[in-house]
N, C-alpha and C positions, 0 to 999 in steps of 0.2 A: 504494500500500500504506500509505504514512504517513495518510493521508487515513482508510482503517478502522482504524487504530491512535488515532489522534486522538478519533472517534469514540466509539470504543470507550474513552477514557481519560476524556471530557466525560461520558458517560454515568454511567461510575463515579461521576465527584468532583459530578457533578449528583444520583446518587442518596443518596450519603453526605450531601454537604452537608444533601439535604433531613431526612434522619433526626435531625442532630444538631441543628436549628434548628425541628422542626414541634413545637407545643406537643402536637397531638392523638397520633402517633406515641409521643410520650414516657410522653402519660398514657395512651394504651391498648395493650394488648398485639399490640391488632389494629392494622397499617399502616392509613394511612388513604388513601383513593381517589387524590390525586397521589403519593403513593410506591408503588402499586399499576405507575399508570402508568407512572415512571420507572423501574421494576424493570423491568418489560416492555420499554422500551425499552434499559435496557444489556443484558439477556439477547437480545436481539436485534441488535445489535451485535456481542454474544460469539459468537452464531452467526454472521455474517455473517466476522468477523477468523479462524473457527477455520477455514472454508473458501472456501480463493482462488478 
């Protein structure tokens, strides 16, 4: 269980991380295609931790 929790926690701080540090993110309103993907990957995650 710690192992989906973990996951689920690197996804987050890996998707944040990327919004607060991508120059393209910042200047456009639109995400840009690696935080497209990273979003897809913690909401994937989020499903995976919300059912055992």
């Amino acid at each position: 269980m710690s192992s989906q929790s973990d996951a689920l926690q690197r996804a987050r701080t890996d998707y944040e991380h990327h919004m607060r540090t991508c120059r393209q993110c910042h200047a456009d309103t639109v995400p840009c295609a690696v935080a497209k993907h990273l979003l897809r990957l913690y909401n994937n995650a989020r499903r995976t931790a919300a059912h055992p």
